[in-house]
Wavefront OBJ file of the C-alpha trace (Angstrom):
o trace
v 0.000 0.000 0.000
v 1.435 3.370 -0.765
v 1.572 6.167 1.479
v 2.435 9.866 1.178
v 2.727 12.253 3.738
v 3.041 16.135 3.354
v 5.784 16.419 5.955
v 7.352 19.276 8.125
v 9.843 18.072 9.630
v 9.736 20.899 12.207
v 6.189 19.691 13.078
v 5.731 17.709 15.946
v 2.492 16.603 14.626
v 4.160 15.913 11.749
v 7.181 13.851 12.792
v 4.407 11.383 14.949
v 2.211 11.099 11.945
v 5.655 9.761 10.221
v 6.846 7.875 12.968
v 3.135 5.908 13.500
v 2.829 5.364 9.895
v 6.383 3.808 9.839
v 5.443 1.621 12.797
v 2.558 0.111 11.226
v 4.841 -1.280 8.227
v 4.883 1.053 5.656
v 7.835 2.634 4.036
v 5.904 6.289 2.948
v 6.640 8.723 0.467
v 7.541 11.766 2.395
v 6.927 15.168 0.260
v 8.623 17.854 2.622
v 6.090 21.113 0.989
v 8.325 23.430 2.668
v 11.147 22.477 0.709
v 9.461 21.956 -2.503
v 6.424 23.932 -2.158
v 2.556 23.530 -3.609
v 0.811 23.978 -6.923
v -2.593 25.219 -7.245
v -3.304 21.935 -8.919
v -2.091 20.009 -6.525
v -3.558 22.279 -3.397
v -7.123 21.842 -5.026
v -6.885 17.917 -5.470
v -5.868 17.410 -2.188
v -8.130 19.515 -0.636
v -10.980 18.020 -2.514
v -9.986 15.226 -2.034
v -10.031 15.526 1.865
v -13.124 17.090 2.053
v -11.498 20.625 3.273
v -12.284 24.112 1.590
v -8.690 26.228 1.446
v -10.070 28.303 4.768
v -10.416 24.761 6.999
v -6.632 23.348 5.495
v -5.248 27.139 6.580
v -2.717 27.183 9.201
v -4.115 30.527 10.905
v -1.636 30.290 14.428
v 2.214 30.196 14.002
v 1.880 31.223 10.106
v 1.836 34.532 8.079
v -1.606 34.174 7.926
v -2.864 37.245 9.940
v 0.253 39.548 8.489
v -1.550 38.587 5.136
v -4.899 39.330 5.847
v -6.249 35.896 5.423
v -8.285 35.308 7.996
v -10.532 37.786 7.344
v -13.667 35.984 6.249
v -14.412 38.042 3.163
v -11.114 36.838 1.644
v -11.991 34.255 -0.920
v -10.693 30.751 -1.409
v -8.781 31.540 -5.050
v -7.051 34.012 -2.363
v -5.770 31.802 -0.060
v -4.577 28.782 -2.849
v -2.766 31.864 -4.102
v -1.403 32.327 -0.638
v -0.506 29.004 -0.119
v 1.448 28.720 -3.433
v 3.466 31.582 -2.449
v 3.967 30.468 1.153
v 3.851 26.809 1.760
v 3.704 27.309 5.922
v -0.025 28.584 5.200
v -1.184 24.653 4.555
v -2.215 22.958 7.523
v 0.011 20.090 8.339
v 0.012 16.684 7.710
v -1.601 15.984 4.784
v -1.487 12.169 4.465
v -2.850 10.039 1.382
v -3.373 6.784 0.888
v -5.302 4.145 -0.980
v -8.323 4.665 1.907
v -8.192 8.521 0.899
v -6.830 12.048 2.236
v -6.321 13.512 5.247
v -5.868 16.566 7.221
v -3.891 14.535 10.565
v -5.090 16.778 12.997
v -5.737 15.131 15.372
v -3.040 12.535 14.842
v -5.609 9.447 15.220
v -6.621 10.538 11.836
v -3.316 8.369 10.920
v -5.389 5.448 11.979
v -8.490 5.877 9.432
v -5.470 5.809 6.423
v -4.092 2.747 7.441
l 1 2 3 4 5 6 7 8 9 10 11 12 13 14 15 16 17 18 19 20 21 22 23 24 25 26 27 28 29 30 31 32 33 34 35 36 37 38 39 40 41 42 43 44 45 46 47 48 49 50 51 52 53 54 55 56 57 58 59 60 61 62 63 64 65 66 67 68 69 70 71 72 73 74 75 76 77 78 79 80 81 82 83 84 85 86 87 88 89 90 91 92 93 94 95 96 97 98 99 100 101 102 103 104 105 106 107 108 109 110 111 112 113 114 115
C-alpha cells in the first residue's frame, strides 16, 4: 500500500504522523512542501480530495496568515490557494494520502483511518 505524507519536519504533529505510519509497516513517500512547495493543482486535489475548503486546510496560528490578511472571512478561497502557493507554511500540516483517501492529521488518530 502506498503512502504519502506532506511532511514538516519541524512539526511535531508531523514527525508522529511519520513515525506511526512507519510503525505500522509502511515505508511512505515523504513530500517535505516546505522544501518543494505547492501547486494550485495540486492544493485543489488534495483539498478536494479531503473534504477541506482552502479556509479549513489554513494554518491561521504560528503562520503569516494574519500579516496577510487571510483570515478575514471576506477573503476568498482563489485568495488563499494563491497564498498558499506563495507560502507553503499557510497549509495545515500533515496531509497524508493513501489508498483509503486524504487527510488533514489533525488530530493525529486521523493516521489510523489511512491505514
Amino acid at each position: 500500500m502506498s503512502i504519502v505524507i506532506h511532511h514538516n519536519p519541524n512539526c511535531g504533529t508531523s514527525r508522529k504522523a511519520l513515525a506511526q505510519i512507519k510503525q505500522a509497516g509502511h515505508e511512505p513517500i515523504v513530500i517535505q512542501y516546505m522544501k518543494t512547495g505547492w501547486t494550485r493543482g495540486q492544493l485543489l486535489g488534495l483539498f478536494a480530495a479531503a473534504g477541506l475548503t482552502p479556509r479549513e486546510a489554513m494554518r491561521a496560528t504560528r503562520s503569516p496568515a494574519e500579516e496577510l490578511g487571510l483570515l478575514d472571512p471576506a477573503i476568498s478561497d482563489d485568495a488563499i490557494i494563491e497564498a498558499m502557493v506563495e507560502h507553503p507554511a499557510l497549509v495545515e500540516r500533515p496531509l497524508v494520502c493513501s489508498p483509503k483517501g486524504v487527510r488533514l492529521c489533525r488530530p493525529l488518530e486521523r493516521v489510523e483511518e489511512l491505514l
